[in-house]
C-alpha positions, 0 to 999 in steps of 0.5 A: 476080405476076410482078415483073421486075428491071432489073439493070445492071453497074456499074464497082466505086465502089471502083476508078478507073473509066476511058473508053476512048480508041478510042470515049469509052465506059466501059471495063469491063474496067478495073475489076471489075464489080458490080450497081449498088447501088440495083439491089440494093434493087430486087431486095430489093424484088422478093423481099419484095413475092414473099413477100407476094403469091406469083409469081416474080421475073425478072432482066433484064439488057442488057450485055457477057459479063462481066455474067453475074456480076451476074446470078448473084449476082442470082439467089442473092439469091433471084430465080427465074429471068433474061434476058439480052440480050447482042449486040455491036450494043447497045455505046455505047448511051445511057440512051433507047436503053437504055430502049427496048431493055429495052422490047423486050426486056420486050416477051418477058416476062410481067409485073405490075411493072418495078422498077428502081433509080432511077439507075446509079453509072456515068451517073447520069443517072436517065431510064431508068425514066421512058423505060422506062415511056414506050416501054411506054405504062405508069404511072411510079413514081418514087423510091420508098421504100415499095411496097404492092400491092393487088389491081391497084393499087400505091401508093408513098410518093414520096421529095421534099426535104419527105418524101414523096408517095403516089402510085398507080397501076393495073399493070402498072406501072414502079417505081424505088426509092431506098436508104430503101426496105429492106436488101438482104439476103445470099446464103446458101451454099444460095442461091448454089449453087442460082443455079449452076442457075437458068435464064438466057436469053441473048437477042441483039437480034434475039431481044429485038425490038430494031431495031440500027439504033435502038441503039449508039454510032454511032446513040447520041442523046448524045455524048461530044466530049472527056474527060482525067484529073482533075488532082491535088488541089491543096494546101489554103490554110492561113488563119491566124486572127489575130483576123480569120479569120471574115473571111478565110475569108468572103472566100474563099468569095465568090471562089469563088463559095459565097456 
């Protein structure tokens, strides 16, 4: 079974993330970069379903220099080998145009299943896995907290707001995970040394089949008009319960509109 992983570098959560002033996009360089976290258990779930059903476990990965780190520490956590497209032309992308470049780029790899973490920490816009699975004419799997793979049919429990939904489908098929799903695992020192030597294809757009002029900020389907700094937190309003504090504080969250 060949089981591909959709890995993106994410500003560290830890740090004050910033836009960049010159074009209004993330500004990479001003924090240190990460896998994204539920990107971790989508590698996680990648590695057990390899354990399971045999096959290997492709990284994938669309952005700047700086996310060979991401994709290293992908590969010590045991994937076998990784793509990576990289080109100056893919800058600004939104998450459609990112969609249909992973298309392309998926377009040069052979593959059973797509897993994905269901959204970034950097846009959270969560559409990519569903765009992803519409540019390939594929089924979607949403959410998934629990993946089972039989012959040619995945079945997944859907996470919802009331549990869960069991959802199947026929693969090759697209897959995005939530956080329930496993517990990614630690890189081993054997692991990590031998990622120093797994094969990583760098692939500009060109080579991934991606038509530049469908991606990039100035061909980007979203915009971002305007951004300022977060003002500092305000002081906290102190209520003084004199036997009618309930009151006061019911008070306060109709103006604020809480209630």
């Amino acid at each position: 079974m060949n089981i591909v992983v959709l890995v993106k570098q994410v500003p560290d959560t830890a740090t004050e993330r910033k836009l960049n002033p010159d074009d209004k996009t993330l500004d990479r360089a001003a924090s240190d970069g990460v896998i994204n976290e539920l990107d971790e258990y989508a590698i996680e779930e990648a590695l057990q379903l390899k354990e399971k059903h045999g096959g290997e476990v492709t990284i994938l990965t669309m952005g700047p220099d700086q996310a060979t780190d991401s994709i290293r520490k992908a590969l010590s956590m045991g994937a076998d080998k990784a793509v990576f497209v990289n080109d100056a032309a893919l800058h600004g992308s939104d998450s459609l145009q990112t969609a249909y470049a992973l298309a392309q780029a998926l377009g040069t790899i052979e593959f059973d299943v797509v897993v994905l973490g269901s959204e970034s920490t950097d846009a959270r816009t969560g559409v990519v896995g569903a765009a992803l699975a519409e540019y390939l004419g594929l089924p979607q799997l949403t959410f998934a907290r629990k993946v089972d793979i039989d012959g040619s049919t995945i079945r997944i429990q859907r996470q919802t707001d009331y549990g869960y939904d069991l959802v199947e489908a026929q693969l090759p098929a697209v897959v995005s995970v939530v956080e329930k799903i496993n517990e990614p695992r630690y890189p081993s020192f054997k692991l990590i040394m031998q990622a120093k030597k797994k094969p990583v294809d760098k692939k500009s757009a060109a080579d991934a089949g991606i038509d530049t002029a469908r991606v990039g900020l100035a061909n980007a389907t979203t915009e971002t008009v305007d951004f300022d700094a977060a003002p500092p937190r305000a002081a906290g309003t102190v209520v003084k319960d004199e036997g009618d504090g309930a009151a006061k504080i019911a008070e306060f969250l109709v103006e604020k509109k809480f209630v």
